[in-house]
N, C-alpha and C positions, 0 to 999 in steps of 0.2 A: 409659972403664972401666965396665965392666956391674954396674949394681947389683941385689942379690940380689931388692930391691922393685921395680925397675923391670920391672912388666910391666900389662898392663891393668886383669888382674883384683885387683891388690892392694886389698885393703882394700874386697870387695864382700863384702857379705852374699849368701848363696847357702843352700837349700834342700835337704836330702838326699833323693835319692829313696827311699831306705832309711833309716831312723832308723838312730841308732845311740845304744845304750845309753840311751834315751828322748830324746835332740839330736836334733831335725830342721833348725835354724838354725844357721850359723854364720861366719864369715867367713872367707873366702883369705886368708894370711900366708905363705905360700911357694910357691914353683911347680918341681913336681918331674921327671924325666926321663917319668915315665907319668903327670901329671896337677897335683895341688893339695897343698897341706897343708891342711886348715882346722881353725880353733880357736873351742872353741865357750866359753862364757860362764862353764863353772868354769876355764876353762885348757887340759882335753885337747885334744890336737891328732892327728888322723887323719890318713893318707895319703888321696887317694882319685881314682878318674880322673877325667877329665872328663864321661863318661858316667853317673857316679854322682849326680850335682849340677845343679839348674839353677837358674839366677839372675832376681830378683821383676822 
């Protein structure tokens, strides 16, 4: 059975290349048909591709 966290990048901190809304840091918590979700440190959570992010 495939779990929603099982993939590599769960639970990596990763870098925007584009800020968003002053977030440059934040972490993968899903992984979507085009890319990531990442959640940054008040709780939002972004879609974003993987083009948009790169990890430390």
């Amino acid at each position: 059975m495939w779990n929603e966290t099982d993939f590599p990048e769960y639970g990596r901190q990763c870098e925007l290349i584009t800020p968003w809304r002053g977030y440059h840091r934040g972490t993968i918590v899903a992984k979507t048909a085009k890319g990531f979700v990442v959640q940054f440190s008040s709780g939002a959570e972004i879609d974003v591709y993987e083009d948009e992010i790169e990890f430390g």
